[in-house]
DSSP file (Angstrom, degrees, kcal/mol; ACC not computed):
  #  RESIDUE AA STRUCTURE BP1 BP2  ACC     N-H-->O    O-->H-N    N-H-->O    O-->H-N    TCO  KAPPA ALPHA  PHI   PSI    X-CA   Y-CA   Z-CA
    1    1 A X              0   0    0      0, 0.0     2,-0.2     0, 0.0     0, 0.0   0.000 360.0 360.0 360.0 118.8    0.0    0.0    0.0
    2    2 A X        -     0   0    0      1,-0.1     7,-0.0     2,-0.1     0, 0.0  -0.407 360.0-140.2 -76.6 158.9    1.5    3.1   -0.5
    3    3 A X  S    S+     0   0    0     -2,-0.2     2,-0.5     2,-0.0    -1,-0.1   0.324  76.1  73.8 -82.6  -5.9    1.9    5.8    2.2
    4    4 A X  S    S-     0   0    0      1,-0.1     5,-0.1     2,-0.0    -2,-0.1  -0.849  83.0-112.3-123.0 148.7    1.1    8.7    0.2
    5    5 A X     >  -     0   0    0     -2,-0.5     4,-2.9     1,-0.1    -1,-0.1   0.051  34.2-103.0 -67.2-173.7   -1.8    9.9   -0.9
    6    6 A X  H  > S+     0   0    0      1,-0.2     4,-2.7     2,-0.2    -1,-0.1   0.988 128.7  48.2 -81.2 -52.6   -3.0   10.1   -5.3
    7    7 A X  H  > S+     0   0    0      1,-0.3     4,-2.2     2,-0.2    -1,-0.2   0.770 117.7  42.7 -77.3 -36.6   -2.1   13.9   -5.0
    8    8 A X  H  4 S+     0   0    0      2,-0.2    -1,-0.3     1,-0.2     4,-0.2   0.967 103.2  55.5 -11.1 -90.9    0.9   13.0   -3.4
    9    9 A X  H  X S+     0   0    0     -4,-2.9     4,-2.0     1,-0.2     5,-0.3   0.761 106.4  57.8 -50.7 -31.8    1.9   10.8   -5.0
   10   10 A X  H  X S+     0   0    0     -4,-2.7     4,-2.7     1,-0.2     3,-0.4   0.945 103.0  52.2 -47.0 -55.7    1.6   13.2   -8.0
   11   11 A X  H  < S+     0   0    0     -4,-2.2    -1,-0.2     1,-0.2    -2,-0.2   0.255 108.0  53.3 -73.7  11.6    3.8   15.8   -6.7
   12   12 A X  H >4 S+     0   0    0     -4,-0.2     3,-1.2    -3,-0.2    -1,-0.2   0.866 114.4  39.8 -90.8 -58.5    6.3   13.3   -6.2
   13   13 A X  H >< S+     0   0    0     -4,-2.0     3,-5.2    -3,-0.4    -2,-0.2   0.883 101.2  67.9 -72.4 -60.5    6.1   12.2   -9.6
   14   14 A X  T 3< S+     0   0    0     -4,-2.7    -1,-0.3    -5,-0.3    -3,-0.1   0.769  99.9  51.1 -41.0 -32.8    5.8   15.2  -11.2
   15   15 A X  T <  S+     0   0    0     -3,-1.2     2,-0.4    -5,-0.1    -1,-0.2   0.454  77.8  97.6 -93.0  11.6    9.7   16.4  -10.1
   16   16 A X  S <  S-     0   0    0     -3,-5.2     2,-0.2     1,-0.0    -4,-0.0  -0.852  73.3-149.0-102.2 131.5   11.4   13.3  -11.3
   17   17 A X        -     0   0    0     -2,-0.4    -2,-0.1     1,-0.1    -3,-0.0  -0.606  20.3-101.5-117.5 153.3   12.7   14.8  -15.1
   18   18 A X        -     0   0    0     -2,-0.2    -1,-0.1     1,-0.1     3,-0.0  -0.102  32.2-177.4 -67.6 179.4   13.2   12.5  -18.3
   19   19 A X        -     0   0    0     -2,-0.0    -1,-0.1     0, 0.0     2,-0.1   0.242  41.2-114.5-142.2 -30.1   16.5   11.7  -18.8
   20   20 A X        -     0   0    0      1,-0.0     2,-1.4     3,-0.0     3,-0.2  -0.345  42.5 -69.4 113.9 152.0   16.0    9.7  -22.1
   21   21 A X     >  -     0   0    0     43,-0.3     4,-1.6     1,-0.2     3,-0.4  -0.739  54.8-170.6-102.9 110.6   16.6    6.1  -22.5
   22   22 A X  H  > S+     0   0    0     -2,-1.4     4,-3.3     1,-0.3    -1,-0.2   0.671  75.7  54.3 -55.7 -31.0   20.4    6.4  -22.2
   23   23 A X  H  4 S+     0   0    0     -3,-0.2    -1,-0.3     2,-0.2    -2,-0.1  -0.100 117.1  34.8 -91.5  48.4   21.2    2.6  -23.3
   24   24 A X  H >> S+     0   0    0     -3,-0.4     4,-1.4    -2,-0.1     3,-1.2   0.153 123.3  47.6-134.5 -73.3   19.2    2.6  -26.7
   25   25 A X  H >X S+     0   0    0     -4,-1.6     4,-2.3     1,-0.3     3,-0.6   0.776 115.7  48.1 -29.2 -62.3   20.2    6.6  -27.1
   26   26 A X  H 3X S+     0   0    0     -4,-3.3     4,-3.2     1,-0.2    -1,-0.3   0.838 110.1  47.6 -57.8 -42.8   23.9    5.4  -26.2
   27   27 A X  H <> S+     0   0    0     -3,-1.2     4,-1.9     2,-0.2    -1,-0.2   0.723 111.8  50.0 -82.7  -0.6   23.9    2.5  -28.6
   28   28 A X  H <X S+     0   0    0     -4,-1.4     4,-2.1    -3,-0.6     3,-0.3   0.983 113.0  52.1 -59.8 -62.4   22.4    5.0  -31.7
   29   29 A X  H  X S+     0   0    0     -4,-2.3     4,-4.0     1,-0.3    -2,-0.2   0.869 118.4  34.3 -37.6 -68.8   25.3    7.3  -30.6
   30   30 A X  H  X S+     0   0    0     -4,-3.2     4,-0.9     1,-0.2    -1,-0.3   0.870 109.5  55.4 -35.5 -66.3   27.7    4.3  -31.0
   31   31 A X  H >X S+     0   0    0     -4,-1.9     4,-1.2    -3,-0.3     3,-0.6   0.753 114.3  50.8 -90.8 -44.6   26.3    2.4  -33.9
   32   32 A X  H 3<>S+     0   0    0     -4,-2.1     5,-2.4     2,-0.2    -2,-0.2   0.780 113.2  59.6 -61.9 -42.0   26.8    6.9  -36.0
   33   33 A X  H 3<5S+     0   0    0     -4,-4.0    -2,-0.2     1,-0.2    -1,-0.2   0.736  98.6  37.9-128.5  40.1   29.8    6.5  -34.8
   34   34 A X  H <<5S+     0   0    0     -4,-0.9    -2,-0.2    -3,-0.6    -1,-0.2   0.688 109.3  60.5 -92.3 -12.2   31.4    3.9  -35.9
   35   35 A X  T  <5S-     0   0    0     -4,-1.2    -1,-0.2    -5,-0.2    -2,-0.1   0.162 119.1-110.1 -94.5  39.8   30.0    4.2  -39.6
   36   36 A X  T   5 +     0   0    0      1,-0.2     2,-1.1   103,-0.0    -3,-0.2   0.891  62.9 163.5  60.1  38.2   32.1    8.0  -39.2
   37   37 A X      < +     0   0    0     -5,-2.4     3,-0.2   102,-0.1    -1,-0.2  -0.781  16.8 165.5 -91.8  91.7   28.3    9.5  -39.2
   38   38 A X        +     0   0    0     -2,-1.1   102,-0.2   100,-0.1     3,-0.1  -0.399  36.3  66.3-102.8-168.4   29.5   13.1  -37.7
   39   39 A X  S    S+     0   0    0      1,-0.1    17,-0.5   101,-0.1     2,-0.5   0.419  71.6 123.4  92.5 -23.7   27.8   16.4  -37.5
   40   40 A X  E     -A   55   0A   0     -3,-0.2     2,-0.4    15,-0.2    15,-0.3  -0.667  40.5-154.0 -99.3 122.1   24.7   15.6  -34.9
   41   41 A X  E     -A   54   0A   0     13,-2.4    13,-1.0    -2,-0.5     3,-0.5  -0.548  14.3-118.0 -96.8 162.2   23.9   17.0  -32.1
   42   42 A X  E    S-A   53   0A   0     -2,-0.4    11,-0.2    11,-0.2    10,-0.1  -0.768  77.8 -29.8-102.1 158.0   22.0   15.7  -29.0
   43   43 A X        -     0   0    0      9,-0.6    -1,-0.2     8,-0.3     9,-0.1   0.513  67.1-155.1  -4.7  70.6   18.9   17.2  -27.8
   44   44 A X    >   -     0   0    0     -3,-0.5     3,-0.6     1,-0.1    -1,-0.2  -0.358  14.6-143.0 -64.6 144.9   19.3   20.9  -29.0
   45   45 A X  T 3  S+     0   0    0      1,-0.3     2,-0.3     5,-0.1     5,-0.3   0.929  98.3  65.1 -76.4 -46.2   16.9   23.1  -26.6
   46   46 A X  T 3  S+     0   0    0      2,-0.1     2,-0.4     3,-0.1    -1,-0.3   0.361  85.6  77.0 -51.9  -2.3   16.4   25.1  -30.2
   47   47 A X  S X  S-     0   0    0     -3,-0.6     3,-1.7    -2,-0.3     2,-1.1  -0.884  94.0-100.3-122.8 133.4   14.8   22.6  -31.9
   48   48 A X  T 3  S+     0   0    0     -2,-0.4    56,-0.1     1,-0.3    -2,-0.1  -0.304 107.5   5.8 -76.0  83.2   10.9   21.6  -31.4
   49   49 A X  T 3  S-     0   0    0     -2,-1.1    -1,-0.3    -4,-0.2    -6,-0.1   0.352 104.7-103.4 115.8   0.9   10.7   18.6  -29.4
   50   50 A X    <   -     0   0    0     -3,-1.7    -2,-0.1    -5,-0.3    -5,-0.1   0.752  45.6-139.6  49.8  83.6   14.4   18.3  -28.4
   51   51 A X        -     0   0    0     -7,-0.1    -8,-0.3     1,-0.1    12,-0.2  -0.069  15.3-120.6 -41.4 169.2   15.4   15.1  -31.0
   52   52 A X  S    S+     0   0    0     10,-1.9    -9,-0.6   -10,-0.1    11,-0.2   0.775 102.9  22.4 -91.9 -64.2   17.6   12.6  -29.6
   53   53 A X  E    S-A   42   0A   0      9,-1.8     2,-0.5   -11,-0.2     9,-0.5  -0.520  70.9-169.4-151.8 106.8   19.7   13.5  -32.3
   54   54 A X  E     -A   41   0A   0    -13,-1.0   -13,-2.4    -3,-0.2     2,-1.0  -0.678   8.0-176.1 -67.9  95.9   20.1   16.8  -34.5
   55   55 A X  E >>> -AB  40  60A   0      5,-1.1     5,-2.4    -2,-0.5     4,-1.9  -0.729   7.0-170.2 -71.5  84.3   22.1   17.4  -37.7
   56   56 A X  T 345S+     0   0    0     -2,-1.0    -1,-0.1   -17,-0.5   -16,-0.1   0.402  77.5  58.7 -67.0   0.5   21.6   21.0  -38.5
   57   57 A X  T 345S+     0   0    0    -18,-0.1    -1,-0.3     3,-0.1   -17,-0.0   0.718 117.1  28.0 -94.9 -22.6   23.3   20.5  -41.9
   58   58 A X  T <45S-     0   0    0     -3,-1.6    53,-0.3     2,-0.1    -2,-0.2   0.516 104.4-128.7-105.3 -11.5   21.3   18.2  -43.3
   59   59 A X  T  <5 +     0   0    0     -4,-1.9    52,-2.3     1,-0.2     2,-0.3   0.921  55.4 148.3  71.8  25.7   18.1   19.4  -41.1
   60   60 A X  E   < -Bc  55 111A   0     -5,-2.4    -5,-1.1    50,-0.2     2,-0.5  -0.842  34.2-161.8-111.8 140.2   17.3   15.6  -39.8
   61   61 A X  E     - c   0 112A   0     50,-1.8    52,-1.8    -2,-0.3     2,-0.4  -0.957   8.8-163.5-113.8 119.7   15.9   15.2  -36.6
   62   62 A X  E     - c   0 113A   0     -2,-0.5   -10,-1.9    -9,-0.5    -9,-1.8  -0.759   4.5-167.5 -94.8 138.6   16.4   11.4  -35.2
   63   63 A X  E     - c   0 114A   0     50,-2.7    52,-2.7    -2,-0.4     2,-0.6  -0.993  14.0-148.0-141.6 137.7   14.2   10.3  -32.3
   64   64 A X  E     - c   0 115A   0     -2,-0.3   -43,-0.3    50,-0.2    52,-0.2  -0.904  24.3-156.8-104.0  98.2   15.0    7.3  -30.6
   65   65 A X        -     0   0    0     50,-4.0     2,-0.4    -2,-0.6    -2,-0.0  -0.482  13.7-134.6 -93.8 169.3   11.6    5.9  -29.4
   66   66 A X     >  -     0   0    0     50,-0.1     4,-3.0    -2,-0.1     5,-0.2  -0.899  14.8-142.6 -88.3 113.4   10.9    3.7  -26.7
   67   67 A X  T  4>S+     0   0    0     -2,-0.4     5,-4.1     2,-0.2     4,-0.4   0.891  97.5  37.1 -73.4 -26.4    8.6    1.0  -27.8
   68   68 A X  T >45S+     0   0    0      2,-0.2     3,-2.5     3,-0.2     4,-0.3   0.978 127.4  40.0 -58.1 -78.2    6.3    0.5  -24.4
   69   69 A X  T 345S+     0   0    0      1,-0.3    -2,-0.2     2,-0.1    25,-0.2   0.540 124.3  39.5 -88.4  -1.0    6.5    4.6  -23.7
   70   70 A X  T 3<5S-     0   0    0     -4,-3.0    -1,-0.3    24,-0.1    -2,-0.2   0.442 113.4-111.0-110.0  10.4    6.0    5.5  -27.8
   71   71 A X  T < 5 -     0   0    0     -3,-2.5     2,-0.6    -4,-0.4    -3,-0.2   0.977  35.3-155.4  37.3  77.3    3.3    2.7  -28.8
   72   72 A X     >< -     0   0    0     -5,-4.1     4,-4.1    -4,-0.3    -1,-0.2  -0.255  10.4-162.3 -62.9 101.9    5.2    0.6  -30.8
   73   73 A X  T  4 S+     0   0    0     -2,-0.6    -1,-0.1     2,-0.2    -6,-0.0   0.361  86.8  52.8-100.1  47.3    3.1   -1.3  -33.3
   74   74 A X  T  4 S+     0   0    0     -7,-0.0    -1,-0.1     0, 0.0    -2,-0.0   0.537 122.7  32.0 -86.1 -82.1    5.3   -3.9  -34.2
   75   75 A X  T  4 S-     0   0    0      1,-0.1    -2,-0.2     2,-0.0    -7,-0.0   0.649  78.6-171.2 -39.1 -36.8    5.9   -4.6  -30.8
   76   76 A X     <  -     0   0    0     -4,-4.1     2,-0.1    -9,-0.1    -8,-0.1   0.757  17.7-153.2  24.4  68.6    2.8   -3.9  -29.1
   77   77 A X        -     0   0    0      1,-0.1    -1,-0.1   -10,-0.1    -6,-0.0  -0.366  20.7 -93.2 -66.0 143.6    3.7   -4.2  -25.5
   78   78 A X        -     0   0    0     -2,-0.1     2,-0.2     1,-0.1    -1,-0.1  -0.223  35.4-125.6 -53.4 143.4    1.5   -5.1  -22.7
   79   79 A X        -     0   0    0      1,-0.2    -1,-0.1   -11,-0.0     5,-0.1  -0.690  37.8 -96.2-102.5 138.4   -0.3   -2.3  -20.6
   80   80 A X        -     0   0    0     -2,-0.2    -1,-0.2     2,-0.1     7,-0.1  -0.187  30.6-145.6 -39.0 141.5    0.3   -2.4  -16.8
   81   81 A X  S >  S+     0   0    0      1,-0.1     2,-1.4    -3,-0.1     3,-0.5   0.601  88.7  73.3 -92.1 -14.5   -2.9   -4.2  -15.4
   82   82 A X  T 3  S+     0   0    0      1,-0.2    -2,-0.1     2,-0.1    -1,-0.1  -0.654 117.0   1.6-102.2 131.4   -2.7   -2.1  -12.3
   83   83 A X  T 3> S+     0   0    0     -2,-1.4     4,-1.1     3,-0.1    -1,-0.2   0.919  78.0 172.0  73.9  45.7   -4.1    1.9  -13.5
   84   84 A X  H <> S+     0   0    0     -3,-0.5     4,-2.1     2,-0.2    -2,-0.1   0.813  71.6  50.0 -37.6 -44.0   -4.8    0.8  -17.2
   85   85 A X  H >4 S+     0   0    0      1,-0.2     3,-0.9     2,-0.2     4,-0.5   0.897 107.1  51.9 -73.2 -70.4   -6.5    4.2  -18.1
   86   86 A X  H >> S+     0   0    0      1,-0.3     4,-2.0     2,-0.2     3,-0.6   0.534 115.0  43.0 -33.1 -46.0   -3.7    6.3  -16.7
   87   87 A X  H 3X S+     0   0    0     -4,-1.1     4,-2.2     1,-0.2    -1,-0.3   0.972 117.5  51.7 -58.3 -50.8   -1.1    4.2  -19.0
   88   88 A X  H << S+     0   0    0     -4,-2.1     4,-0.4    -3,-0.9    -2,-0.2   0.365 115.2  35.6 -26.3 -23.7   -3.5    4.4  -21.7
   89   89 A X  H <> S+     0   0    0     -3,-0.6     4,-3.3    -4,-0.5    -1,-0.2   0.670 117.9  47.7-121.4 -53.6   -4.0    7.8  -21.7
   90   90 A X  H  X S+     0   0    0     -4,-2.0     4,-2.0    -5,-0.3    -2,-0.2   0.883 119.8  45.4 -65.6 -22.0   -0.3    9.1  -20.7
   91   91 A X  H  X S+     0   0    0     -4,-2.2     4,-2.3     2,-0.2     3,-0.3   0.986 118.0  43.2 -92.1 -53.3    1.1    6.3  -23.8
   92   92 A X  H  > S+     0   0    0     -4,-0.4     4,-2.5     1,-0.2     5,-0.2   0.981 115.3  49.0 -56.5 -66.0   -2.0    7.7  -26.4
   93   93 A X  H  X S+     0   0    0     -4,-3.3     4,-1.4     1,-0.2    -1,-0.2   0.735 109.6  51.1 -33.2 -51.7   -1.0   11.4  -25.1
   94   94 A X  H  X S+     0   0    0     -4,-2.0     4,-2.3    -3,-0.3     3,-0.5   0.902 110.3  50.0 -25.0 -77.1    2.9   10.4  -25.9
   95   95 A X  H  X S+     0   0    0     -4,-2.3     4,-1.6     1,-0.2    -2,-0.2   0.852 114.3  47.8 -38.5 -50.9    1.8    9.1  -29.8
   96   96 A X  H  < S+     0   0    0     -4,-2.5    -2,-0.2     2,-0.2    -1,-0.2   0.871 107.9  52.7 -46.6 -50.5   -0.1   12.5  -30.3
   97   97 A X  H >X S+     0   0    0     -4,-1.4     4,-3.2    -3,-0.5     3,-1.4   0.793 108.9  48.9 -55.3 -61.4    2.5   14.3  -29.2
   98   98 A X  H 3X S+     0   0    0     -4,-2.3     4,-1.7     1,-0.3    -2,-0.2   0.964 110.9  48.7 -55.1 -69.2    4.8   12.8  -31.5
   99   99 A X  H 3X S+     0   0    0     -4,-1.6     4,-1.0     2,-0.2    -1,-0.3   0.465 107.6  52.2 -20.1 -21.8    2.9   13.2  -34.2
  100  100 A X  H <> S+     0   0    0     -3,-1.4     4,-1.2     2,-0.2     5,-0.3   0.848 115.7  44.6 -86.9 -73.8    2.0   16.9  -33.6
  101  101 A X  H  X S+     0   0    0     -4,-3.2     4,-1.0     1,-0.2    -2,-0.2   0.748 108.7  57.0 -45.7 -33.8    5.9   17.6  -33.3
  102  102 A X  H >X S+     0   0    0     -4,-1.7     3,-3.2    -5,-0.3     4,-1.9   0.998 114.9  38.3 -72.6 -69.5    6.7   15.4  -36.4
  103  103 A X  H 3X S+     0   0    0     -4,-1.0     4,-1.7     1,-0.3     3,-0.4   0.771 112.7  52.1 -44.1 -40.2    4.3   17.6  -38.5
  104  104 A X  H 3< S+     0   0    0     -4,-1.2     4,-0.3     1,-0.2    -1,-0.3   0.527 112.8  48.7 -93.5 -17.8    5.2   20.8  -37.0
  105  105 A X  H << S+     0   0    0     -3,-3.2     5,-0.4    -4,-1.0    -1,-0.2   0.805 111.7  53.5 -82.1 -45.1    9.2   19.7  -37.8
  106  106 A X  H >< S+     0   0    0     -4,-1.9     3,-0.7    -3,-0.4    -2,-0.2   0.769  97.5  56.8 -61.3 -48.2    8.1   19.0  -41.1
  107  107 A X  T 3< S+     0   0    0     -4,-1.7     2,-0.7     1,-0.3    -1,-0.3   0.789 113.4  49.4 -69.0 -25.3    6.3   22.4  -42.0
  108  108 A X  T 3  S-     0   0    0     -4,-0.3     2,-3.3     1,-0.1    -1,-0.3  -0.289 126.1 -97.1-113.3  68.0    9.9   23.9  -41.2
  109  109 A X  S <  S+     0   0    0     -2,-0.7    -3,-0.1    -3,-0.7    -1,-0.1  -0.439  72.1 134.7 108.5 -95.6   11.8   21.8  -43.1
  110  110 A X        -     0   0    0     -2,-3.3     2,-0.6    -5,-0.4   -50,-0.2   0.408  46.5-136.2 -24.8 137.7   13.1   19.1  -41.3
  111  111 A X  E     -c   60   0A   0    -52,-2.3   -50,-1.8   -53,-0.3     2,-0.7  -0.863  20.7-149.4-110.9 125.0   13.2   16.0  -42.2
  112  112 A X  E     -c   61   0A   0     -2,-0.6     2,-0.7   -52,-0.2   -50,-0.2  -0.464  12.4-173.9 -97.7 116.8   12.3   13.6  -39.4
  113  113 A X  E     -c   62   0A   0    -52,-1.8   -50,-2.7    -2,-0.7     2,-0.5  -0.564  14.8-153.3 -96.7 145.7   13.7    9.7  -38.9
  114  114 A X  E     -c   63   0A   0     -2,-0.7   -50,-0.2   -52,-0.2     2,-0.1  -0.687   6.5-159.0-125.0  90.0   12.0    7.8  -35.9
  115  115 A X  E     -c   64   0A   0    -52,-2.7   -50,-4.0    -2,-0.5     2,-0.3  -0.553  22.6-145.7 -74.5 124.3   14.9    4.7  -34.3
  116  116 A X    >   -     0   0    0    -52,-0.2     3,-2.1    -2,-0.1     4,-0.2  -0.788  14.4-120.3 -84.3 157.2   12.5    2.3  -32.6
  117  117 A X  G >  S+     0   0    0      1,-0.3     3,-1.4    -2,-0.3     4,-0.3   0.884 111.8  50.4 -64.3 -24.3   13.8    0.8  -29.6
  118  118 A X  G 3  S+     0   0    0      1,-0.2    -1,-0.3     2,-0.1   -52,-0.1   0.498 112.7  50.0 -96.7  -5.0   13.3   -2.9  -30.9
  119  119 A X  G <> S+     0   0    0     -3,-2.1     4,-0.6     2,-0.1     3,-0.4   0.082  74.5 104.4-130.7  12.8   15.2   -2.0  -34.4
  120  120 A X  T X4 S+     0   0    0     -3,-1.4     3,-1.1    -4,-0.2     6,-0.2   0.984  87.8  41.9 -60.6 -62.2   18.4   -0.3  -33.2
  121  121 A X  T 34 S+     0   0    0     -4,-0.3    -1,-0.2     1,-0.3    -2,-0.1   0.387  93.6  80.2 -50.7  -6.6   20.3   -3.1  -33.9
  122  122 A X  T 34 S-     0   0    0     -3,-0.4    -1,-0.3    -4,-0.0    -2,-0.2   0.785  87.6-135.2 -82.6 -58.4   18.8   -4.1  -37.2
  123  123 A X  S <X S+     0   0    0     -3,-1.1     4,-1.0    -4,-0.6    -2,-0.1   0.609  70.7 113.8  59.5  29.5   20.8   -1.4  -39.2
  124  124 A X  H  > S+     0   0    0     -5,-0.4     4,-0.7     2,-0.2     5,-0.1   0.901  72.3  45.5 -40.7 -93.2   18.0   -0.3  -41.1
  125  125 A X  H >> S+     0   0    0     -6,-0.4     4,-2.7     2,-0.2     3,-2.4   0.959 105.1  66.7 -42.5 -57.8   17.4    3.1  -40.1
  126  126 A X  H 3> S+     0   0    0      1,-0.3     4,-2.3    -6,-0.2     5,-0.2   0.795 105.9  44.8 -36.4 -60.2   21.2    3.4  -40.4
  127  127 A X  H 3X S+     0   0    0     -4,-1.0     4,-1.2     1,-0.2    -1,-0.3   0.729 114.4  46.1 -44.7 -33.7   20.6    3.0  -44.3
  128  128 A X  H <X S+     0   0    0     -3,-2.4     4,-0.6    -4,-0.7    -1,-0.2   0.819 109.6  53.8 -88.0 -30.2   18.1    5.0  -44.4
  129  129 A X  H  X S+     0   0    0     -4,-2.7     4,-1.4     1,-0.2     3,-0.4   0.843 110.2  45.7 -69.2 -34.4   19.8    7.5  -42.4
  130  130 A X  H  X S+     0   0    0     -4,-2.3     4,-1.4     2,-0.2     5,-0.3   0.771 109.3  54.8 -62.2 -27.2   23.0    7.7  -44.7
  131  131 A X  H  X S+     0   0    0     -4,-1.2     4,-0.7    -5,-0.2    -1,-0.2   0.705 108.9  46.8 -76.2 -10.8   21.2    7.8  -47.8
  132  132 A X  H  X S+     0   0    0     -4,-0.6     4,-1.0    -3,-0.4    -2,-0.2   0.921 116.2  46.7 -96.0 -34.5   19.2   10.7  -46.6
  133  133 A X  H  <>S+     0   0    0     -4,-1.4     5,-6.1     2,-0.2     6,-0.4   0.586 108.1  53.1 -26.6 -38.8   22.4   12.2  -45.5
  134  134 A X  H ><5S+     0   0    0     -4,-1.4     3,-6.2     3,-0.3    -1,-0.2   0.934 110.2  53.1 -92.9 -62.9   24.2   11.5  -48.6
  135  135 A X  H 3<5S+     0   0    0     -4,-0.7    -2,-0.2    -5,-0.3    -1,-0.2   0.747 107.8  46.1 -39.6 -32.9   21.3   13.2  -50.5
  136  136 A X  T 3<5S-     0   0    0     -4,-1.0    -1,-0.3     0, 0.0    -2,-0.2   0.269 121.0-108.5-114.5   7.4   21.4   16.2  -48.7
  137  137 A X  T < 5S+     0   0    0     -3,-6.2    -3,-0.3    -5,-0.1    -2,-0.2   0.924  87.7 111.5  73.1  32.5   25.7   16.4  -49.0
  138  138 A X      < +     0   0    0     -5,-6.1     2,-1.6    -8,-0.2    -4,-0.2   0.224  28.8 128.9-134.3  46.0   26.2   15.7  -45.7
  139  139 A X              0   0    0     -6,-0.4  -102,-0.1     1,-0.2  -100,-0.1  -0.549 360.0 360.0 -60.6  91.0   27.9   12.1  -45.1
  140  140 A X              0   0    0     -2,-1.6    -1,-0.2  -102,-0.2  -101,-0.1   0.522 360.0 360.0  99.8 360.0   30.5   12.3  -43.1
């Protein structure tokens, strides 16, 4: 049982700040730079929706989702059984979100890649990411 009350327990909640998930984030980081992928920064305050990682020559914003906290639908992960609407609602809110920011990246430009967690290692995105890179003159 917890010891604190719902409202509490909010204001508890409420002061613990994202940090990102550093071992998926870390191994993107890794995986750019050993194929000599330079140029990107992480999560410029300037930029709408802070990307994971920004490359301001080419204008690509990479975001490294999480597949539980971004609603992966490959993956489709199980919702907590205890406080279903609350996940439901904070995971839907999350997907909107992204989606709002993706468009809103779009209208100025950017072009935006989205690393799911379950496909870092795959080297997919990587291709996709040099080739947009390459397009845009900025490989390397």
């Amino acid at each position: 049982m917890d010891h604190l009350s719902a409202d509490e327990r909010s204001a508890l909640m409420a002061t613990v700040k994202s940090k990102g998930n550093k071992s998926t984030e870390t191994a993107v980081a890794s995986i750019m730079r050993a194929a000599g992928i330079k140029g990107w920064r992480r999560h410029p305050k300037r930029i709408l929706g802070r990307p994971d990682f920004y490359f301001p020559k080419a204008k690509i914003a990479l975001f490294v989702d999480g597949c539980f906290w971004h609603a992966c639908p490959v993956c489709q992960r199980n919702m907590p059984a205890t406080r279903e609407g609350f996940w439901r609602n904070k995971i839907e809110g999350n997907r909107l979100r992204d989606n709002r920011i993706r468009r809103a990246l779009r209208v100025r430009g950017l072009h935006v890649f989205r690393v799911w967690e379950h496909a870092v290692m795959s080297g997919s995105w990587l291709h996709r990411l040099l080739n947009a890179l390459d397009a845009k003159g900025s490989v390397k």
